[in-house]
C-alpha positions as CSV (number, residue, x, y, z in Angstrom):
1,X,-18.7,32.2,-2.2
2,X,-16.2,29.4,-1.6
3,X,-13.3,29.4,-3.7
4,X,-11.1,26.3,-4.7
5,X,-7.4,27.5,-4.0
6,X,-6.4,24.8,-6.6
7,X,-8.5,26.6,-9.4
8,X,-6.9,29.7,-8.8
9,X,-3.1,29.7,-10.2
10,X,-2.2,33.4,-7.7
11,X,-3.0,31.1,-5.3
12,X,-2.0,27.9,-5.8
13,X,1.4,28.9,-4.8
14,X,0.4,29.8,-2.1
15,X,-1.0,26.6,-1.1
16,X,1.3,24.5,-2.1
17,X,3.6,26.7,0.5
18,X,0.8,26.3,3.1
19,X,1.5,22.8,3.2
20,X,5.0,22.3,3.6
21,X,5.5,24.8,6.1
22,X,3.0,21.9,8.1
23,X,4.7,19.4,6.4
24,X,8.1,20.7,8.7
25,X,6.6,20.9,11.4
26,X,8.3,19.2,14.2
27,X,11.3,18.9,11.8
28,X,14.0,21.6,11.7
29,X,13.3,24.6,9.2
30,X,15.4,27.3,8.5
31,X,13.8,31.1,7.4
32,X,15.8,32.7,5.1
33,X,17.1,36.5,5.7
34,X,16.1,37.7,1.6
35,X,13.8,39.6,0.3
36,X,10.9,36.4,0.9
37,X,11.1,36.8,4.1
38,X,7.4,34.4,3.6
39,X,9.5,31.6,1.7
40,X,10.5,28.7,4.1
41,X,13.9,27.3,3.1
42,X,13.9,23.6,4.8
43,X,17.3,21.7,5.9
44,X,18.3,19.3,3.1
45,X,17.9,15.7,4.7
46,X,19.0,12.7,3.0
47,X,16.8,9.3,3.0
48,X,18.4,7.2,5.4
49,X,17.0,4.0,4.5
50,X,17.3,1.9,1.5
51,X,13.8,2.2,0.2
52,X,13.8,6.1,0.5
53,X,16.8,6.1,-1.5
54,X,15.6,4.0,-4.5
55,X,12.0,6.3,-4.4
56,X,14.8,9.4,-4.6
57,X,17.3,7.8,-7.2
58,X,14.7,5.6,-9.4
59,X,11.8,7.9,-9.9
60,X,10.6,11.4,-10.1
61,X,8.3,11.0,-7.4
62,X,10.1,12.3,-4.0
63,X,11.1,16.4,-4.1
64,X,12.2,15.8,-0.3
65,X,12.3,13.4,2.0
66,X,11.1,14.8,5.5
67,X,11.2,11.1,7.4
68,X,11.9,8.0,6.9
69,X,12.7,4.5,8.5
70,X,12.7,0.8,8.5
71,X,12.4,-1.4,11.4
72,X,12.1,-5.4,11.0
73,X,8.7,-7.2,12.1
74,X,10.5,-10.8,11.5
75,X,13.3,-11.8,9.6
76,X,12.4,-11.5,6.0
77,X,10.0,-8.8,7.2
78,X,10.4,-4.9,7.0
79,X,8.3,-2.6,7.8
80,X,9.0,1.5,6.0
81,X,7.6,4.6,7.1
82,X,8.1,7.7,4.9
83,X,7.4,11.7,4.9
84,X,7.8,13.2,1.8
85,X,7.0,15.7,-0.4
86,X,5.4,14.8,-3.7
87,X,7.0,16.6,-7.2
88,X,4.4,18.2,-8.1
89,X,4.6,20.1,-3.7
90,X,2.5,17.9,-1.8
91,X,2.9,16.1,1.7
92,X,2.5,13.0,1.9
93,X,2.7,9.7,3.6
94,X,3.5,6.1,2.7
95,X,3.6,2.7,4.5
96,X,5.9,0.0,2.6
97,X,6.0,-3.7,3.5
98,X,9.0,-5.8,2.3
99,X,8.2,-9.9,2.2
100,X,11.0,-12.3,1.6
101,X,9.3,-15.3,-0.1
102,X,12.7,-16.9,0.5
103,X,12.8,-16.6,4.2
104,X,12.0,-19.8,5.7
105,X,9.1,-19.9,7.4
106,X,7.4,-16.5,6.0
107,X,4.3,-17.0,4.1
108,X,1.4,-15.3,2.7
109,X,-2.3,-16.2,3.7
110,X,-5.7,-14.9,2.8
111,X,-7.6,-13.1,5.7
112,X,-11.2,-13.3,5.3
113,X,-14.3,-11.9,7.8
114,X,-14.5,-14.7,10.8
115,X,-11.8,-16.4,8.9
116,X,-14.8,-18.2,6.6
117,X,-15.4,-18.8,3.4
118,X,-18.8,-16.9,3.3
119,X,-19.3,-13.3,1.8
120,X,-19.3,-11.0,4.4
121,X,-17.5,-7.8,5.8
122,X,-15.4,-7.1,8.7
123,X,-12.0,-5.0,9.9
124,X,-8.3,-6.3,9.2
125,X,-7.6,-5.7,12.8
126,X,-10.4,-8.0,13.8
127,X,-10.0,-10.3,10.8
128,X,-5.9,-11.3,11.9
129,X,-7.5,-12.9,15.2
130,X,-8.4,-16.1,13.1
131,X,-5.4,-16.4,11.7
132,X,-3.0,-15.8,14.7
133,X,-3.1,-18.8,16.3
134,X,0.0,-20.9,18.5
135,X,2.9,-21.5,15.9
136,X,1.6,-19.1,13.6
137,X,2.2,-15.8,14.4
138,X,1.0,-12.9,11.9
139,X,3.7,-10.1,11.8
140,X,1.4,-7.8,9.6
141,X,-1.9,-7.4,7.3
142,X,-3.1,-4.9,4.8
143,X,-6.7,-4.9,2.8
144,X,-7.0,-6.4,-0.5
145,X,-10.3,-6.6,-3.1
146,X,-12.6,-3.9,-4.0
147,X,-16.1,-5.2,-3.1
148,X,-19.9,-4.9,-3.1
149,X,-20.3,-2.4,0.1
150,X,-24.2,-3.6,1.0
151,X,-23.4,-7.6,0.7
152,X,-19.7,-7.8,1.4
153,X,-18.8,-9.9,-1.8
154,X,-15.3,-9.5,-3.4
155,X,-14.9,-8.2,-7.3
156,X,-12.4,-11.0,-7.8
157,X,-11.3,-14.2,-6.8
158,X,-10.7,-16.0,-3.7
159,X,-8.3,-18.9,-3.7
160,X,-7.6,-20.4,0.0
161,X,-5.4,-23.4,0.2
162,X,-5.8,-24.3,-3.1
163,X,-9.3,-24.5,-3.2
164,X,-11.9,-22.2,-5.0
165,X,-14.1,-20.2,-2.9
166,X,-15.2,-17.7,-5.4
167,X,-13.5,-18.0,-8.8
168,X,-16.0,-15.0,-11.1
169,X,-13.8,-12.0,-11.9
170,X,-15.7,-9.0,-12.5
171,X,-15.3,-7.7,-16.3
172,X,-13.2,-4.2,-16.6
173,X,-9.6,-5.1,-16.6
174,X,-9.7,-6.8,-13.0
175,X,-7.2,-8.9,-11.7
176,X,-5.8,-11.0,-8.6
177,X,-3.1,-11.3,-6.7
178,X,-2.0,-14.4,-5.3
179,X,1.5,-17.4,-4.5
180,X,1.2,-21.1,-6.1
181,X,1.8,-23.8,-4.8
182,X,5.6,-23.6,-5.3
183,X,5.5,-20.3,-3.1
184,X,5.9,-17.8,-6.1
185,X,4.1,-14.7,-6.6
186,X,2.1,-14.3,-9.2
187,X,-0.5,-11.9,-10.8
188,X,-3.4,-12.7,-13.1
189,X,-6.7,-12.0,-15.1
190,X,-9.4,-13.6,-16.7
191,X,-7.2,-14.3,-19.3
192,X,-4.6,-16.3,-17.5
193,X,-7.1,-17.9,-15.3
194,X,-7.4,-21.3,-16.8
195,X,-3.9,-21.2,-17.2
196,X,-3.0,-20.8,-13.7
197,X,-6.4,-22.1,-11.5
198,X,-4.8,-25.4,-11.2
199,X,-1.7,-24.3,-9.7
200,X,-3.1,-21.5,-7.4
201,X,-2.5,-21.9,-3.6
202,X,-3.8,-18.5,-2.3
203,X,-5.1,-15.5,-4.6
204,X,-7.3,-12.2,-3.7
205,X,-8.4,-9.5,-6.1
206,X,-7.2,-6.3,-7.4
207,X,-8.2,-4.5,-9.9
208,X,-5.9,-2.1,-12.3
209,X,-2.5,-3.5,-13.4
210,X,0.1,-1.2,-12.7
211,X,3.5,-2.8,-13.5
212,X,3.7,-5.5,-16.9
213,X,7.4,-7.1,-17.3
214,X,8.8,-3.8,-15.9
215,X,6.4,-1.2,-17.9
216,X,4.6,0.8,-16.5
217,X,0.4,0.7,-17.4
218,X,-1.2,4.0,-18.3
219,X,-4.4,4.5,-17.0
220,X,-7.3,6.8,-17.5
221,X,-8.5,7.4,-13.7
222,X,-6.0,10.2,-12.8
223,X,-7.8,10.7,-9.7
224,X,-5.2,11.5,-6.4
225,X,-6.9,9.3,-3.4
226,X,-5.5,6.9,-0.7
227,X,-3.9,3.6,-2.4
228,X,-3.2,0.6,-1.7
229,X,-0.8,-1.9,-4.1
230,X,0.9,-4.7,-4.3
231,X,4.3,-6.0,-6.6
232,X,7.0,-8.2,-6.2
233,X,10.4,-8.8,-8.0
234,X,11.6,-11.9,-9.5
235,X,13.7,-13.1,-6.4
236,X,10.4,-13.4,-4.6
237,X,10.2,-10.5,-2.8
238,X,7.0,-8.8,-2.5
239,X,6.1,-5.3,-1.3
240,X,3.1,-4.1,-0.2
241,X,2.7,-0.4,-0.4
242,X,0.1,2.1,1.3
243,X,-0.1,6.2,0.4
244,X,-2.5,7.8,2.9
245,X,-4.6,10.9,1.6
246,X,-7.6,13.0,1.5
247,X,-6.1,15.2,4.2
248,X,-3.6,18.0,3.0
249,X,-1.9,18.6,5.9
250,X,-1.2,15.3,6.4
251,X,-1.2,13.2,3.0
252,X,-2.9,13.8,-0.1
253,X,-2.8,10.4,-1.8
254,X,-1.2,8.9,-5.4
255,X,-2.7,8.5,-8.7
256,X,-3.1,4.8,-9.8
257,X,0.0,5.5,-12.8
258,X,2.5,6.6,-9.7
259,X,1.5,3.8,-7.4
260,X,3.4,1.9,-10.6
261,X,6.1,4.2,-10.8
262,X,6.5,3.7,-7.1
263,X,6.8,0.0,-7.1
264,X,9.1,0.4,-9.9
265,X,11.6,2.1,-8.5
266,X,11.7,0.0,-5.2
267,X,12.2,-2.9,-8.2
268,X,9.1,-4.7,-9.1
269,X,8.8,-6.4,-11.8
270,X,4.3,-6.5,-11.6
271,X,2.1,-4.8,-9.8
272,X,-1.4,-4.6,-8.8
273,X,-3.6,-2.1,-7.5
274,X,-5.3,-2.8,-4.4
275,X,-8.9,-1.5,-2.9
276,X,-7.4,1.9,-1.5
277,X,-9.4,5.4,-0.1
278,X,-11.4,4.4,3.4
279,X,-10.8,0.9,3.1
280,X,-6.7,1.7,3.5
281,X,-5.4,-0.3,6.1
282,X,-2.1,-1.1,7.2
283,X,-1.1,-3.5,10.3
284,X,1.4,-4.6,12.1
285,X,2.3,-6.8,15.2
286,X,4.8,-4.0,16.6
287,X,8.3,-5.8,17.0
288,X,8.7,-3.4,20.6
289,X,5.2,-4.5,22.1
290,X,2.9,-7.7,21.8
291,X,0.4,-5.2,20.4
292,X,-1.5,-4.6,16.9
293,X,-1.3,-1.3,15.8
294,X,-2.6,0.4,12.6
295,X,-0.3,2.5,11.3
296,X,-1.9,4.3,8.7
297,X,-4.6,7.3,9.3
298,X,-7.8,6.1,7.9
299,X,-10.1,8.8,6.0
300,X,-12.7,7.0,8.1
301,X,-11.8,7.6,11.3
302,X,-11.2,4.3,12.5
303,X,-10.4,0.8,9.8
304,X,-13.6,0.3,7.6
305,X,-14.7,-3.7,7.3
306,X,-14.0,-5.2,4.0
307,X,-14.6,-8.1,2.3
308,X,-10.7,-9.5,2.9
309,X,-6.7,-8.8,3.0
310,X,-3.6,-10.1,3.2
311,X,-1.8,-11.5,6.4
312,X,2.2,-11.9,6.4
313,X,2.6,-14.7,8.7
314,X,5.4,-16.4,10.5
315,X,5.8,-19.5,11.3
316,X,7.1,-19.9,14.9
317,X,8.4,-22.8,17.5
């Protein structure tokens, strides 16, 4: 008989334990001398960068930050890494993008399969080699629209350079992401489509809305998986932000509410939920090395192909 630890509550302690002793591993942890001699006691560590702190001081989401650090892709670009442990005693891992809309010469830009216009399916990793070109360097990339698996066709819209290239959004409180042609983020529906289709520059889908003038959405789906979102605040500045999961010593994933709450504290002012589980991925152009590298583990194995993503791209002499 196989028994769900997570069903049982004598040993759901237990578990929980279980995974942050291999959360500190590789870290410093110190065994106290009491009674529990089986109770880990781990070294207090304070976030040391700027978006660890606002997780820890603007929401209810980090118990204990194991790592964390920021390194810059570009100017106007930031890249975060961060091990933590969840509220409720999980590991867990997140990758965090920081855009500057304001920045001269950093942009946003749609990356599609073979950088078409056709409906079709293909990596992020191989997708960025379109759009990497002399004087156009792209600094890093993350997946975007949920999508039918067999023909490779997004849920939402495509906008690319102001022009249509599929403009249905599928019924069920979908969405899009997207920048006008001013250079301001923006996030809409169906119902704000007519409103804003004339003005659109770039836009990919989504699906739930997370974040509404600073609320956060309930949602129904309470399901803990791999996510992927996006927000941005009203100075322009747009985060992208990946949890890894489905692998409890490693990461065990957010629900769709928290990827709000997250954005939130790292001050969003709207949101958007992103395709997220297998089709997670998270590029950059590492600043130490002309290299791509994924940085996030993929429940696949290796980065699934999807339907299309976002590239931050800088413009260069």
């Amino acid at each position: 008989m196989i028994i769900n630890p997570l069903t049982r509550p004598d040993m759901l302690q237990t578990f929980k334990k279980y995974i942050l002793l291999l959360s500190l591993v590789g870290g410093v942890t110190v065994f106290s001398g009491c009674e529990e001699d089986d109770a880990p006691v781990p070294v207090e560590r304070a976030p040391v960068t700027q978006v660890a702190q606002q997780l820890v001081e603007k929401s209810s989401l980090v118990a204990r930050v194991f790592y964390d650090t920021t390194f810059q892709l570009h100017p106007g670009v930031e890249e975060t890494d961060m091990h933590y442990l969840t509220a409720d005693g999980y590991t867990n891992r997140a990758f965090i993008l920081k855009v500057d809309l304001k920045q001269p010469g950093v942009s946003l830009f749609p990356a599609t399969p073979y950088g078409g216009t056709s409906f079709a399916m293909q990596t992020i990793p191989d997708m960025v080699k379109y759009i990497d070109k002399a004087g156009r360097r792209v600094v890093a990339a993350v997946n975007s629209d949920f999508f039918n698996t067999s023909t490779g066709e997004p849920r939402s819209l495509v906008f690319i350079n102001g022009k249509a290239v599929k403009t249905a959004i599928q019924a069920g409180g979908r969405g899009y992401f997207g920048v006008d042609k001013q250079g301001n983020p923006l996030i809409g529906n169906l119902e704000t489509y007519d409103a804003q289709k004339d003005n659109l520059l770039h836009a990919l889908g989504g699906h739930h809305r997370l974040l509404n003038n600073y609320q956060v959405v309930s949602q129904t789906d309470v399901s803990i998986e791999p996510r992927t979102a996006v927000g941005y605040t009203e100075d322009k500045v747009v985060y992208f932000v990946m949890i890894d999961g489905r692998r409890f010593d490693y990461a065990n994933g957010s629900t769709i509410e928290n990827m709000g709450r997250f954005l939130l504290a790292l001050g969003a002012k709207e949101a958007l939920n992103l395709d997220g589980g297998g089709s997670n991925t998270f590029l950059i152009k590492h600043p130490l090395a002309d290299v791509w590298q994924v940085r996030n583990w993929s429940s696949d194995g290796k980065p699934r192909a999807v339907a299309n993503g976002w590239t931050i791209v800088a413009d260069l002499p």
